[in-house]
Each structure stands twice: as structure tokens, then as C-alpha cells.
C-alpha positions in Angstrom: 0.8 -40.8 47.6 -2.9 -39.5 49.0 -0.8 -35.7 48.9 -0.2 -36.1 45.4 -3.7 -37.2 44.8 -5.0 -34.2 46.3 -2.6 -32.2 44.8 -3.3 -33.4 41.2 -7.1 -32.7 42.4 -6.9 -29.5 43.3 -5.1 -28.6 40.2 -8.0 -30.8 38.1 -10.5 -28.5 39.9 -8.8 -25.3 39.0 -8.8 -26.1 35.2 -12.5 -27.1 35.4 -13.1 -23.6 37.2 -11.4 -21.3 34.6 -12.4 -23.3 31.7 -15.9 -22.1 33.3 -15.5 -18.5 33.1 -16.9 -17.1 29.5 -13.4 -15.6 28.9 -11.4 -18.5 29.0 -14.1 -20.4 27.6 -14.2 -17.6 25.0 -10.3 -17.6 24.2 -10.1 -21.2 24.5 -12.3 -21.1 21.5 -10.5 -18.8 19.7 -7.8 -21.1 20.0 -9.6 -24.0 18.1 -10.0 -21.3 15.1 -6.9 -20.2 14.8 -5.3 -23.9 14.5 -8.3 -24.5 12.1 -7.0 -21.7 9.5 -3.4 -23.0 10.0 -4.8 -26.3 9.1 -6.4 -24.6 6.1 -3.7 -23.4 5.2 -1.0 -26.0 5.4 -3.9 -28.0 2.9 -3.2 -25.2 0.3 0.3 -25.5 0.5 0.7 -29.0 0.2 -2.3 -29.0 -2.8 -0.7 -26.4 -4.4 3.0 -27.5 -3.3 4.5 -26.6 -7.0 3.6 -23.2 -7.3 5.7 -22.5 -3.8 8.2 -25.0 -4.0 11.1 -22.9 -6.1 13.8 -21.5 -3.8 10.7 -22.1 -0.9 13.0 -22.6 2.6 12.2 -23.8 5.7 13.2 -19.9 6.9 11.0 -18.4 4.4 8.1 -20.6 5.0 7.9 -20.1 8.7 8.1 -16.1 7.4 5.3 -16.7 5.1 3.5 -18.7 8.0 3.9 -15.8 10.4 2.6 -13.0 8.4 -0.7 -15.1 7.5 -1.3 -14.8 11.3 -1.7 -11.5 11.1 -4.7 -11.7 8.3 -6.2 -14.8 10.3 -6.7 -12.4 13.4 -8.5 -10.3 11.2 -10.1 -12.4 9.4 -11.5 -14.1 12.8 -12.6 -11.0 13.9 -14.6 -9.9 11.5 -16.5 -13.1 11.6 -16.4 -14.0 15.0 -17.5 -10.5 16.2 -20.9 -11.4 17.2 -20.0 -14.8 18.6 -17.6 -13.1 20.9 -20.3 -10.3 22.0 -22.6 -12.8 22.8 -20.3 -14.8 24.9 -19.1 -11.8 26.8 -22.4 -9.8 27.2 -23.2 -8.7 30.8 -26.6 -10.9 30.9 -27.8 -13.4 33.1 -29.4 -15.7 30.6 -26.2 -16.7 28.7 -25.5 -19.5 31.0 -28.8 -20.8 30.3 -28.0 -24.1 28.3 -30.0 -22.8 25.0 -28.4 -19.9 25.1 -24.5 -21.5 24.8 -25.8 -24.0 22.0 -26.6 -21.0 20.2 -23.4 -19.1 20.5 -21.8 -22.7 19.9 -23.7 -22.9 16.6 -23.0 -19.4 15.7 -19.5 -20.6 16.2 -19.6 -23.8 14.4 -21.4 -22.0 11.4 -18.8 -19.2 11.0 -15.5 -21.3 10.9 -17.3 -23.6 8.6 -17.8 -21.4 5.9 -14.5 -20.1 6.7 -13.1 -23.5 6.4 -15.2 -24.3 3.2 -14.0 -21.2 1.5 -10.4 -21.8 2.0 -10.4 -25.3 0.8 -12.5 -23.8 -2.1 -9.2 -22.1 -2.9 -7.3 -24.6 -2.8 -8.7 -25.8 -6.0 -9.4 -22.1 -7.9 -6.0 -20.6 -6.9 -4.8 -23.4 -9.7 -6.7 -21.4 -12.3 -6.4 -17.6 -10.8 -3.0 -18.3 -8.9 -4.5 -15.5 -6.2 -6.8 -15.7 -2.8 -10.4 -15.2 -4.3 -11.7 -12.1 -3.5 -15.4 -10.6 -4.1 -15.0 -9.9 -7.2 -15.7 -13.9 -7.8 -19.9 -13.0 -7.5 -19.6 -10.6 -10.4 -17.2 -12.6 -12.6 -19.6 -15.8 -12.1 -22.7 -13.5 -12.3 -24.5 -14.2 -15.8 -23.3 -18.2 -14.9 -25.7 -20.9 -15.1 -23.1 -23.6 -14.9 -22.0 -23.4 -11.4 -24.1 -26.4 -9.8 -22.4 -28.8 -12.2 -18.8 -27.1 -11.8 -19.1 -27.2 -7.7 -20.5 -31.0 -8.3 -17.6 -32.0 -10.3 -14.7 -30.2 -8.4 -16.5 -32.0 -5.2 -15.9 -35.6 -6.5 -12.2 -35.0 -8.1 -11.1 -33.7 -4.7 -13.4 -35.8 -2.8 -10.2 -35.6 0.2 -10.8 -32.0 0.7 -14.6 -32.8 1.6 -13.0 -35.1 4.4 -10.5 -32.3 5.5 -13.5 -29.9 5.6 -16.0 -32.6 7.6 -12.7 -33.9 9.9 -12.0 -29.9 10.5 -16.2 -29.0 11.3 -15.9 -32.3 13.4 -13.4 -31.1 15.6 -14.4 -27.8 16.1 -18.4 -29.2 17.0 -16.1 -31.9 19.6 -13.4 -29.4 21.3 -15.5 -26.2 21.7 -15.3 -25.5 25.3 -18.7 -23.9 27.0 -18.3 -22.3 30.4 -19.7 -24.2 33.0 -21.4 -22.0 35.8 -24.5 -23.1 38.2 -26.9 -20.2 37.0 -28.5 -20.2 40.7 -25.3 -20.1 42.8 -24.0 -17.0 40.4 -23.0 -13.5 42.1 -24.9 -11.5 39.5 -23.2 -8.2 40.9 -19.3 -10.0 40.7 -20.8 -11.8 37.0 -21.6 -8.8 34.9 -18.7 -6.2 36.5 -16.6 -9.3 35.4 -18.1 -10.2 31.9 -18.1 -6.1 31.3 -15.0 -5.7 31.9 -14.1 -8.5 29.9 -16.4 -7.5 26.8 -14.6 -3.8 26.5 -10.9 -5.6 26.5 -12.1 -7.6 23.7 -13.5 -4.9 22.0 -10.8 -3.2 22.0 -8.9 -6.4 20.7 -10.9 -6.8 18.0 -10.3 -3.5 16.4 -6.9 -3.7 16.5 -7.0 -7.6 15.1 -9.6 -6.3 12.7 -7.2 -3.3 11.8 -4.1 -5.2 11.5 -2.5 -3.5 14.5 -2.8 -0.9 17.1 -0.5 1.9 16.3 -0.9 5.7 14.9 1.5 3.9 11.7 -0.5 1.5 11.2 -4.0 1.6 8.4 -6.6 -1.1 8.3 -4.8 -3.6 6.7 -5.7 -5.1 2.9 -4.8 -7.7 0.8 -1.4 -5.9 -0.6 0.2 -5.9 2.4 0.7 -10.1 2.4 3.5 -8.8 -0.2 5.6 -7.6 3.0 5.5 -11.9 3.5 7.1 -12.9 0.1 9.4 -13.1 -2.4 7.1 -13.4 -5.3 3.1 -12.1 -6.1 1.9 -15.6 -6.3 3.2 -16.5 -2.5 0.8 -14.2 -1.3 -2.0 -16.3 -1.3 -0.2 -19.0 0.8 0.2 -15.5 3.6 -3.6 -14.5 3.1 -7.0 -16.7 3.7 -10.0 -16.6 1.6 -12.5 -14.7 4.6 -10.0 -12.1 4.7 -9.7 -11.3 1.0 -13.1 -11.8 0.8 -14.2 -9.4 3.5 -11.3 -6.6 2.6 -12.6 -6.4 -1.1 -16.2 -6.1 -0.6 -17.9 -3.0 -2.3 -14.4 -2.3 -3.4 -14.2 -3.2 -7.2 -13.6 -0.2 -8.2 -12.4 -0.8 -11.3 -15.7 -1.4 -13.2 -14.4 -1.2 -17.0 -16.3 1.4 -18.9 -17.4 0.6 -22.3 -16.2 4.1 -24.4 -14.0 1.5 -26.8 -15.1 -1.4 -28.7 -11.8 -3.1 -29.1 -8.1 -2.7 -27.5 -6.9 -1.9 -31.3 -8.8 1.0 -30.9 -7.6 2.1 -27.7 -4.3 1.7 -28.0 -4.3 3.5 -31.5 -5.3 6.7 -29.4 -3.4 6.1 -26.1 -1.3 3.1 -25.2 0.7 2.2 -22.3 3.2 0.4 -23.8 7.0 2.5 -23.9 9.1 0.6 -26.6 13.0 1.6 -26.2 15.0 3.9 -28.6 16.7 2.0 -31.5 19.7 3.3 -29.9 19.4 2.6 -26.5 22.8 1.6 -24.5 22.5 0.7 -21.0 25.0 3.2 -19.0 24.8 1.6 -15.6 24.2 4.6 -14.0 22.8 4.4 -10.1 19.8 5.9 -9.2 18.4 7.7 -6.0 14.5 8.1 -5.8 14.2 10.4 -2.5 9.7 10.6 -1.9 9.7 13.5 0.6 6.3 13.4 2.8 4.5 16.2 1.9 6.7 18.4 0.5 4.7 20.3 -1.8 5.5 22.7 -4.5 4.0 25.7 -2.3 7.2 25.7 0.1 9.8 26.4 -2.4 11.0 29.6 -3.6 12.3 28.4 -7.0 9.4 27.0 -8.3 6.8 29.6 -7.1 7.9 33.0 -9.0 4.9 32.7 -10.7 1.9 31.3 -8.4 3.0 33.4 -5.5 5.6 36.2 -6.4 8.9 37.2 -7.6 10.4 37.6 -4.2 8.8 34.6 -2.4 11.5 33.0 -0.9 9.5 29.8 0.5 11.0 27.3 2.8 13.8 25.2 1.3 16.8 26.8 0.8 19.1 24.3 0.1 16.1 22.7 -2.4 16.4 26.5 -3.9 19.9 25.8 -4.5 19.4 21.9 -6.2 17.0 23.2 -8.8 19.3 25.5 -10.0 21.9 22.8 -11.0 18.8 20.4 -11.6 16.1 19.9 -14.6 12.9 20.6 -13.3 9.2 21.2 -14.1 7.6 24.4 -14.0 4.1 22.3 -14.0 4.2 19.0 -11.8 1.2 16.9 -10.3 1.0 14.5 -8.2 -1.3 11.7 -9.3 -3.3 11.3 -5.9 -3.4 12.7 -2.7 -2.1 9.7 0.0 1.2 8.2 0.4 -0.1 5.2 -0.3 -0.9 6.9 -4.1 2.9 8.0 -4.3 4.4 4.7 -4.0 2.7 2.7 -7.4 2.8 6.6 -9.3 6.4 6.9 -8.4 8.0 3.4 -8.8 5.5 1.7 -11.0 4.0 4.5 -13.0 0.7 3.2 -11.8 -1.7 6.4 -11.0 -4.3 6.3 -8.6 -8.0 6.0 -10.0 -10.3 6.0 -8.3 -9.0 4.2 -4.9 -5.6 4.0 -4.2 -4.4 0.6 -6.0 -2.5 -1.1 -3.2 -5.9 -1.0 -1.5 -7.9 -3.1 -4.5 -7.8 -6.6 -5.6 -5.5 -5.6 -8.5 -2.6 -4.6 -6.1 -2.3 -8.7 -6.3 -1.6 -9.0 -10.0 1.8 -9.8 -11.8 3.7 -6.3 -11.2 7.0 -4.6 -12.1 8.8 -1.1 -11.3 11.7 0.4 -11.8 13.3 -2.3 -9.2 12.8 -4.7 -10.5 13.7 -3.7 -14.1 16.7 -2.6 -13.2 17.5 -5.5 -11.2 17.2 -7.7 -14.2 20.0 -5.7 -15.5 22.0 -6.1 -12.9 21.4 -3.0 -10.3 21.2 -3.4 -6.6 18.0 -2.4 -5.3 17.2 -1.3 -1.8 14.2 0.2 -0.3 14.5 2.8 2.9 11.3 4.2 4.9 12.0 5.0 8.6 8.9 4.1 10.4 7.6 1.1 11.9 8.4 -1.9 9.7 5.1 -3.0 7.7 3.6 0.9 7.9 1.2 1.8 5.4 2.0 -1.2 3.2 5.6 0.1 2.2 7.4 -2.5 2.7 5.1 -4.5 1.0 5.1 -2.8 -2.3 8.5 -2.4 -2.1 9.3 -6.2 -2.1 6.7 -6.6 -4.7 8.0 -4.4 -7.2 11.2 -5.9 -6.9 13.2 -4.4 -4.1 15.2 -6.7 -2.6 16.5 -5.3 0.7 14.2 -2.9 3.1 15.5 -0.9 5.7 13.4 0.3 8.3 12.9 1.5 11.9 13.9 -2.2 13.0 17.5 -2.0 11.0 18.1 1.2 12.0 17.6 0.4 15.5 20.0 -2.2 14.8 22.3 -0.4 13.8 25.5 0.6 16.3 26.5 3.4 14.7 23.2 5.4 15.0 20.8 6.2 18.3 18.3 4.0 18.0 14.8 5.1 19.2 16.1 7.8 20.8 15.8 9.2 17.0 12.0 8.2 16.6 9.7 11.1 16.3 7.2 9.6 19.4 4.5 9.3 16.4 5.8 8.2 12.8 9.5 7.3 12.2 12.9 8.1 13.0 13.7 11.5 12.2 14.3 12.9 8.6 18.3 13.6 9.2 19.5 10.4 11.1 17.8 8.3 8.7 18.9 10.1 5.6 22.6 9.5 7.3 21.6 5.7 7.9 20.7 5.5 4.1 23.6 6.9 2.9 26.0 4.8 5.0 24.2 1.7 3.4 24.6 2.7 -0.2 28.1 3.6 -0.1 28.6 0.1 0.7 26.0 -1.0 -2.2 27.9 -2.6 -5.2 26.9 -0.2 -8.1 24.6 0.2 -10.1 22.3 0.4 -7.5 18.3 1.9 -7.4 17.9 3.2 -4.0 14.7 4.8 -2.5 13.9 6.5 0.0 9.9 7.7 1.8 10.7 10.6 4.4 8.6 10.8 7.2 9.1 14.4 9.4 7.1 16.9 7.1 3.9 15.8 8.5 1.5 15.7 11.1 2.3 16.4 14.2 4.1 19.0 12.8 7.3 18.6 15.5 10.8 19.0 14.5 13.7 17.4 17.1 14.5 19.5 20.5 17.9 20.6 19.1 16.3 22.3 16.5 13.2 23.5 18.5 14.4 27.1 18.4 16.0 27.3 15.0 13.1 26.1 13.1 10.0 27.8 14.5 6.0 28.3 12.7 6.2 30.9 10.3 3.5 32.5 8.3 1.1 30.8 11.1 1.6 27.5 9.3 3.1 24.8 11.8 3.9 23.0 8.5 7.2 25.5 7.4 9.3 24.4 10.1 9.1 20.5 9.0 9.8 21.8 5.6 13.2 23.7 6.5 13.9 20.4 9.2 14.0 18.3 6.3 15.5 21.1 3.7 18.2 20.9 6.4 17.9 17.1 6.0 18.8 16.8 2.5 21.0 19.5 2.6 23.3 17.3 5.3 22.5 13.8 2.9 23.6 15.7 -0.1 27.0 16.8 2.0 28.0 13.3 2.6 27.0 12.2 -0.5 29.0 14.2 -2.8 32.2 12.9 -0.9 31.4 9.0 -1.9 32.8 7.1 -5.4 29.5 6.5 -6.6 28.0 10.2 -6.8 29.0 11.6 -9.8 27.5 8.5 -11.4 23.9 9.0 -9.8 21.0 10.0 -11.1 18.9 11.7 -8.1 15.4 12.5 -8.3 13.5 14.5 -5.7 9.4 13.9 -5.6 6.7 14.9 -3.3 3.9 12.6 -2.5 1.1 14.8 -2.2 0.7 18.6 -0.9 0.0 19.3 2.5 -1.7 22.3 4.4 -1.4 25.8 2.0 -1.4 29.0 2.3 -1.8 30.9 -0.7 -4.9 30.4 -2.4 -3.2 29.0 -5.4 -2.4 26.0 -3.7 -6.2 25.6 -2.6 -7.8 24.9 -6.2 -8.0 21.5 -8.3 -4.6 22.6 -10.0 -2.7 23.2 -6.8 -3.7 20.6 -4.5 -1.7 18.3 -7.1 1.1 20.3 -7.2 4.4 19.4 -6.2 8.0 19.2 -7.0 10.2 16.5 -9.5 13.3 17.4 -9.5 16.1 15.4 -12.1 19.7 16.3 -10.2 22.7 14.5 -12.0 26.3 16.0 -10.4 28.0 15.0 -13.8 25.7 17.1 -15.7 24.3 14.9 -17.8 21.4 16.4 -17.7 21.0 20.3 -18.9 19.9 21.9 -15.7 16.4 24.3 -15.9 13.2 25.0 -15.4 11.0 24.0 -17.7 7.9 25.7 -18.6 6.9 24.0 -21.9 6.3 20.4 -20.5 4.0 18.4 -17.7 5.6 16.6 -15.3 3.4 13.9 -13.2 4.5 11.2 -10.7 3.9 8.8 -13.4 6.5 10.1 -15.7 9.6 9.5 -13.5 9.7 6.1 -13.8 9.6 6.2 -17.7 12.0 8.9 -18.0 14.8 7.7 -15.4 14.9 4.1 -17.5 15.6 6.9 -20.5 18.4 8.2 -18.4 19.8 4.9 -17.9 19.7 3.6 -21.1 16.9 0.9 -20.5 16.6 -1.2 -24.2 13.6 -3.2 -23.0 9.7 -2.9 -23.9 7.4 -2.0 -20.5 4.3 -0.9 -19.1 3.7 2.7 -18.3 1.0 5.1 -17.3 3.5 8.2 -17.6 5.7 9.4 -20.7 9.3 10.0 -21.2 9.6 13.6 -20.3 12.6 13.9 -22.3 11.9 12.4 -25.7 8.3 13.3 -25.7 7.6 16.3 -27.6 6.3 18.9 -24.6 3.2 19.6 -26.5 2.0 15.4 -26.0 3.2 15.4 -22.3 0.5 15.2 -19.6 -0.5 14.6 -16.4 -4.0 12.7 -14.6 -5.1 12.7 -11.2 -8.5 12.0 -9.8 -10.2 14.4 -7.4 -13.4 13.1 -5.4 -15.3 11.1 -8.4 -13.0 13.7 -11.2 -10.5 13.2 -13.7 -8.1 15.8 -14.1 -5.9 15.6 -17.4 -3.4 18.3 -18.2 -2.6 18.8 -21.6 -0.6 21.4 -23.8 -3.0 24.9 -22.3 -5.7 22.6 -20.7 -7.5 21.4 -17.9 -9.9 19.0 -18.6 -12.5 17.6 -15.8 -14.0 14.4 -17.0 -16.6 12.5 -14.7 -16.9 9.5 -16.4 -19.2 10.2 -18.4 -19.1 14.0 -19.9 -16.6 16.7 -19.6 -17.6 19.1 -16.8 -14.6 21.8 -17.5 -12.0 23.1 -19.5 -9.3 25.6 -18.1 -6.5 27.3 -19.5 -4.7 26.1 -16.5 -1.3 28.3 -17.1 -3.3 31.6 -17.9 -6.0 30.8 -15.8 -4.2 29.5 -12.3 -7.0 30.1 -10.4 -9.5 28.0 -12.9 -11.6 31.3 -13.1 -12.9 30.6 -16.4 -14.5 27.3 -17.7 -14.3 27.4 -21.1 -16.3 23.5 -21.9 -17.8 23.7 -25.3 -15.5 26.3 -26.5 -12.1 24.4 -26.4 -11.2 23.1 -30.1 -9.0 20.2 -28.3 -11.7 19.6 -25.8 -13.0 16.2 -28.2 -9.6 14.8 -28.7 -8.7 15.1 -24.9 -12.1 13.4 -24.1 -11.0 10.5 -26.5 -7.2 10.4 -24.6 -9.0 10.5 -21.0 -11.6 7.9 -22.0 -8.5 5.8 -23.4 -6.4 6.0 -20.8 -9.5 5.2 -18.2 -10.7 2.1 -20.2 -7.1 0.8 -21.0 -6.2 1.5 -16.8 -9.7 -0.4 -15.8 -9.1 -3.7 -18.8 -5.6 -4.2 -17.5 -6.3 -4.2 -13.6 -8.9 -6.4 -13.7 -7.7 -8.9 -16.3 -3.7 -8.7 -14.6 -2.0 -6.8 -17.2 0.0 -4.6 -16.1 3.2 -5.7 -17.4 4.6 -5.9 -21.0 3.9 -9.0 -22.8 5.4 -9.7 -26.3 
């Protein structure tokens, strides 16, 4: 019995000693805030229980649950940042007793504004259905009413004042404070140890701050708690308030300008809203959206006889070969210059303005795409991206737009009939011909119709192509970028192979897009013009489409969308920043992008750069390639384009920040 005293002593004593060391006290700590926004959390579910509870299951939930941890990490952080320098710094005051009551109030303080902001929420998500973000201090700005709102809200949910005081009071009882005798300390052992200690957590902190610590992975934002949920509004249960808060400050970009007075008078110049043909049948035919990574217009013989020269052969042979059986675009744009642009352009016909949209609060309002579209006519939809599961917000805007299966590094790793990792590129994803195979195993097995898309990953940065092809596909022209482009020419070529032998390909619509240009060589491809230039290619084996080059109309990102659903037959109203490319009269087809604080719009001859406020150039951008010749002032279509750009700006800005970007009767 006096042995398992001692015993149970000794252990007693060990738990006193590391609860004493600043670390442990530290993550010991960090402990008490991560139950504390759990607990917040689970107080907005259960408030707000009916706008979660349809089709909510105990395995989505716990999915939901999971993916908020990843924004709580950040969100602590950011706002425990100093708390944790100051327990961690190499000095010998910080076991003084004023100094821990310090960091303990720092502590204290922090959570308690983060737990007063969540339980805000709780109440104003029933009137914004979304995490508030910092756009609330200019929406309430001109307010004077705010005092007597706050005073109200406090007495009709008087229990979430308890919550918030039972939630402060636990963290004030349970915070731990390292216990060390100041005057028995090894000063020399101390601050090696505390050192040491600090540059671990440092480098924890970024990576919790970032969202993750690998070259795939960007800071992340509020968009990416779609990668969590089924439907837009679930995303606020996966996010906290410190987080959206914190990720969207400085960041409203989308500060409506004032060019119109009404929306009647917008809309009667430009208007995103696509009504169907009279006519309109729905043909159920499939549809492949293939995003290639960086596979700009510069690397392809076909579509440079032009820019570069008659017998410029470029880089994709067997892309050479697809145009001629395809319908194509002599002119093409991309609408922004990041993948993450690509993604809303291509699938949502949302162009980027300003900042990339999955980056701004307005990534969180009610959204549609092709996918989901199609789906509600009765197409399978399936989303395919071969990097790390999550990267760059993919998977997120793929589930938000309506894709309901998403196949990544994870399921092809999964997969038995394919080599696992041992196809992964070291930096990105799995290699560009594996994964094109994986795809089109899947969607031969897909009930048709189906909407499948694909984001290639090879053409890109490190510029590496697989060992067995190390010596076939060397630099040419001293540009390290050629031999991704004929690894993944080689790529399609062996997807398009298989895919010709399956049932469903002569009923497919395929379309072949770039996401943005990457490193040029010919000086073309370095001006405003051609640093948005890239392929879209319309491919349909049946024919169904007249194959050619066309030189009469522009082609953007934010066309495909509108004229795939013409393909297919769509006979529904929607929401699009693009035009139908092949009912619209080539003279009214167009293209925007935004370069650096400038709107470019291409119209009929023209190039117009718009700032915001004036126009700054006009270019005859097809006889004047090289934008030699700014011709502002002397354009006679230089007003009405000004009008069309200011439209389209105005309408883009009203509908993000007032959630409507979908058609409503």
C-alpha cells in the first residue's frame, strides 16, 4: 500500500513539473481555446438547428465538425499570436508573477471577444444566413441605432449572455500558469529551452495561420469551408466569426461604383441574365470540361499562324490535330491570371475583378454553375483535380457549384488499378497521364448524361516531366515550359485514345480551356493582349458542331459555360457574365479581364482600358497585336464601350455584395 502511495506521488509530482514548463503550460492553454470554439460552435448549431437540420447526418456533421477545426487553428493563431510569444520568449522576468497575470489577461481578453463574436452570430446568421465578416463595420457605418439593437438582442437571448459569462469563467478558472522558483532557475538550460520552444511554435503558427504546410496548399479563406458541406448556408456551422472576420479585412473589394442610377438602367445596356431559345430541347448530351494548367495559346501551332508565323509548329501536336476537327476561337482570353480565377470563369461564368472571387466574402453567396444546372436536369456530375485533396480551394468550389463527387490525389491513391504516389510529381499532383487514365476509367462507369471536369496539374512549375519521358521531352527554345506542354499534349492525346473506344463518346461535348498563360517567348505573348490569351476549344466527335477557326468572334472563359448549356439544349433562365458564342452575333461578343487596377474589354476591333474611372486606351487589338497605337479620343465606339464596361462593373459589384448571383424570377 505505502508503494502505491509513492507511486501515485511520484506520478502527482511529474504532472505538477511539466504543467510548470511554459510549453506545456502554453499548449495546455491552447487546449482550453480550442474546446471553447467547439463550444461556440455546437451553441450555433443547436440555435440555429433548422437551417442545418435537412438531410444533416451524424456522418456529415462530424465532417462539418472536422473541417471547422482547421479554421479554429487559424483563427487561434492569429489572435493568440502575441499571447504565445510572450509565454515562450527567452526572458527571465516571465516567471515573475505580474508578468503571467499579464499573458493570462491577454489570454482571457482574446478568447472573450472571440467567444462574444461567435455567439453574436448565432443571432445575425438568422438574418444573413453567413459567418459575419468585416464588411459588417461598413454596412452598419451611417447607423445610429446599434446601442438599442445590441440592448435588445441581449435581453431576448439573455442564455447566450450566460453561455458567454459560463465560457469567460472557465477559461479565467482552468488557465494553467507554469510554476517555476525564479531563484532556483538554470538561466543557461531556461532560455536554450524556451528558444527552442518559441521557433517550433513559430513555425506552427504559420502553418495554422495558413491553413497547412505544403507547397499545394494557399493561406486559406472563407471559400474553402465549402470543401465541408453540402450546401452554401452549412458553411457557417464549418467557419467561426474571428476567422471570417480576420480573412476579410481590407478585402471588400467590391466597393459598388455609382456610374448608374438604377438597375433598369443597367440592365437596359448590359444584363447578365441568358433567357433560353423559344425552341430549346434538352438533348442530354454529356459534357467533358478538361482546365489544362497553363497551357496557353503561345504553345500551339494552330492557333498562332498569325501572332508568330505560318510555319510555327508550337508544342502540341496532337492539340494541332483536335482543332482541326474542333470549333475554335481565333481570339480567346482568359479572364484572370490564377487558377483560382479559372475555376468561377470556367464553371460559373463568374470573371475575376479585381481579386479573385473565391478569395472575397462573396465566394459565400447563394451560387450555381454548370453542375449544378445540369444536375437539376438530371446529369451526373463529377469533379477530378489530381493534387492534394483541399488544394487551392478546388474541391471546395467544386462542391459548391454543385459537383457532387470529387476525385483527388486521395481516390486515386485508392485506387488498385493505378500506382499510387508513386505517380505524384514530388511537388503538385499526380502526373498529367495517370490521372487523365483514372478520370476516364470513372466516367465510363458514370450513368450518362454526365458533366465531368477536369484541372491538370504537370504544365507548371517545377517544370519536370516523369523519368520515362525525361529524354523524349527535353527544353526547347530555352524555355523549360515546352516539355510540360508536349508531356501533357502526349497526355490528352492517350485520354482521347481510350476515350473514343467507350459508349458514351460520340455523345460528348468536350471542351479544352487554359487557365491562364504561363512563361512566353515571343513578344506577342508579353503585352496586355497576350498575357490573356489562351485556347477554348469546342470538340464534338459526332460533329455536331461545324469544326473551324473562327476569326470573327471573342471567346473568353466566361462564355463556355453559357454556350455549352446552348449545346445541350438548356430551356432554363440563368446568370451569366459570358455570352453564347454561338447565337450571339460575332460583332456583340466580348471578352473582360482585369490587369493590375485595369479593365480590359474586347469588342468587335477594340481594346479598351478602363481604370475605373476614365478610359486610358483604345487599340485596334487585331491590326495592332502589339497595342502600338492608342487611339483614346479617336475611337467612334470608344463611348458606348465605356457605357458596356461601366455596366458590366456596376451590375458585377451590386450582385456580389447584395448575393445575387443567381437567376431569380
Amino acid at each position: 500500500m505505502t508503494k502505491l502511495k509513492e507511486f501515485f506521488k511520484k506520478i502527482s509530482h511529474i504532472v505538477k513539473d511539466s504543467l510548470a514548463s511554459p510549453l506545456l503550460a502554453l499548449l495546455c492553454n491552447l487546449a482550453i481555446a480550442y474546446l471553447v470554439y467547439f463550444a461556440c460552435r455546437i451553441v450555433f448549431l443547436l440555435v440555429n438547428y433548422s437551417y442545418f437540420s435537412d438531410n444533416l447526418s451524424a456522418g456529415h456533421l462530424m465532417e462539418m465538425l472536422g473541417g471547422g477545426v482547421m479554421f479554429d487553428t487559424s483563427a487561434i493563431m492569429y489572435t493568440l499570436s502575441l499571447y504565445i510569444v510572450l509565454m515562450l520568449f527567452p526572458l527571465h522576468y516571465k516567471e515573475r508573477p505580474w508578468y503571467q497575470k499579464m499573458c493570462k489577461w491577454i489570454f482571457v481578453v482574446m478568447n472573450s471577444l472571440a467567444v462574444v463574436m461567435n455567439l453574436c452570430d448565432t443571432v445575425y446568421f438568422q438574418y444573413t444566413s453567413r459567418r459575419t465578416t468585416s464588411t459588417v463595420f461598413t454596412e452598419f457605418q451611417n447607423e445610429n441605432n446599434l446601442a438599442g439593437i445590441f440592448g435588445t438582442e441581449i435581453v431576448r437571448h439573455w442564455y447566450l449572455v450566460l453561455i458567454a459569462a459560463a465560457l469567460i469563467f472557465f477559461m479565467w478558472k482552468c488557465y494553467v500558469k507554469p510554476r517555476l522558483h525564479y531563484k532556483r532557475l538554470n538561466w543557461v538550460k531556461y532560455d536554450l529551452t524556451c528558444l527552442v520552444s518559441l521557433l517550433a511554435m513559430v513555425g506552427l503558427m504559420i502553418g495554422g495561420m495558413r491553413g497547412g504546410f505544403t507547397t499545394a496548399v494557399r493561406p486559406i479563406t472563407i471559400s474553402n469551408a465549402n470543401q465541408y458541406v453540402d450546401r452554401p448556408i452549412e458553411a457557417a456551422l464549418v467557419l467561426n466569426t474571428p476567422f471570417s472576420m480576420l480573412r476579410t479585412i481590407g478585402k471588400n473589394v467590391f466597393d459598388e461604383p455609382k456610374y448608374f442610377a438604377s438597375q433598369q438602367e443597367m440592365e437596359a445596356i448590359f444584363s447578365p441574365i441568358h433567357m433560353p431559345d423559344s425552341g430549346a430541347v434538352m438533348n442530354k448530351k454529356n459534357v467533358v470540361i478538361i482546365i489544362i494548367e497553363s497551357y496557353g495559346k503561345e504553345y500551339i501551332g494552330a492557333l498562332n499562324h498569325r501572332n508568330i508565323g505560318p510555319n510555327y509548329k508550337g508544342y502540341a501536336p496532337f492539340t494541332d490535330s483536335l482543332i482541326n476537327r474542333s470549333l475554335t476561337f481565333e481570339y480567346s482570353f482568359a479572364n484572370g491570371r490564377k487558377s483560382i480565377d479559372a475555376m468561377p470563369s470556367v464553371l460559373s461564368s463568374i470573371p475575376m475583378m479585381r481579386e479573385p472571387f473565391i478569395l472575397t466574402p462573396a465566394s459565400m453567396n447563394d451560387l450555381t454553375g454548370i453542375a449544378k444546372m445540369l444536375a437539376g436536369k438530371g446529369y451526373h456530375t463529377a469533379f477530378f483535380h489530381g493534387a492534394q485533396n483541399g488544394s487551392m480551394g478546388f474541391e471546395a468550389f467544386a462542391r459548391a457549384t454543385g459537383y457532387k463527387e470529387y476525385y483527388g490525389r486521395t481516390e486515386f491513391n485508392a485506387d488498385p488499378n493505378f500506382k499510387g504516389d508513386d505517380d505524384f510529381d514530388g511537388t503538385w499532383a499526380i502526373w498529367d497521364e495517370p490521372f487523365l487514365q483514372f478520370m476516364e476509367q470513372h466516367i465510363s462507369t458514370f450513368k450518362q448524361p454526365f458533366v465531368a471536369t477536369v484541372f491538370t496539374a504537370s504544365s507548371h512549375h517545377p517544370y519536370k516531366v516523369p523519368e520515362q519521358y525525361a529524354n523524349e521531352f527535353k527544353e526547347e527554345g530555352g524555355n523549360p515550359m515546352h516539355k510540360c506542354i508536349r508531356y501533357t499534349d502526349l497526355a490528352l492525346r492517350r485520354f482521347f485514345e481510350k476515350a473514343s473506344q467507350e459508349p458514351w463518346y460520340q455523345n460528348t461535348v468536350f471542351v479544352i480551356v487554359a487557365n491562364h498563360t504561363n512563361r512566353s517567348t515571343h513578344s506577342f505573348y508579353k503585352t496586355d493582349q497576350g498575357l490573356y490569351s489562351i485556347p477554348i476549344i469546342f470538340f464534338t466527335p459526332d460533329g455536331s458542331l461545324t469544326p473551324g477557326i473562327r476569326p470573327d468572334a471573342i471567346a473568353q472563359q466566361a462564355s463556355i459555360m453559357p454556350t455549352l448549356l446552348h449545346v445541350v439544349g438548356y430551356d432554363q433562365p440563368y446568370l451569366s457574365f459570358g455570352c453564347d458564342l454561338l447565337s450571339t452575333p460575332p460583332e456583340q461578343t466580348w471578352a473582360l479581364n482585369y490587369n493590375n487596377g485595369i479593365y480590359q474589354y474586347f469588342k468587335g476591333e477594340w481594346m479598351m482600358q478602363f481604370d475605373g474611372e476614365r478610359v486610358k486606351a483604345m487599340y485596334r487589338f487585331r491590326t495592332d497585336p502589339m497595342l502600338c497605337h492608342n487611339l483614346v479620343g479617336q475611337a467612334p465606339e470608344q463611348a458606348q464601350m465605356e457605357r458596356e464596361v461601366k455596366s458590366m462593373i456596376q451590375q458585377y459589384m451590386h450582385r456580389m455584395n447584395n448575393n445575387q448571383l443567381i437567376y431569380q424570377p
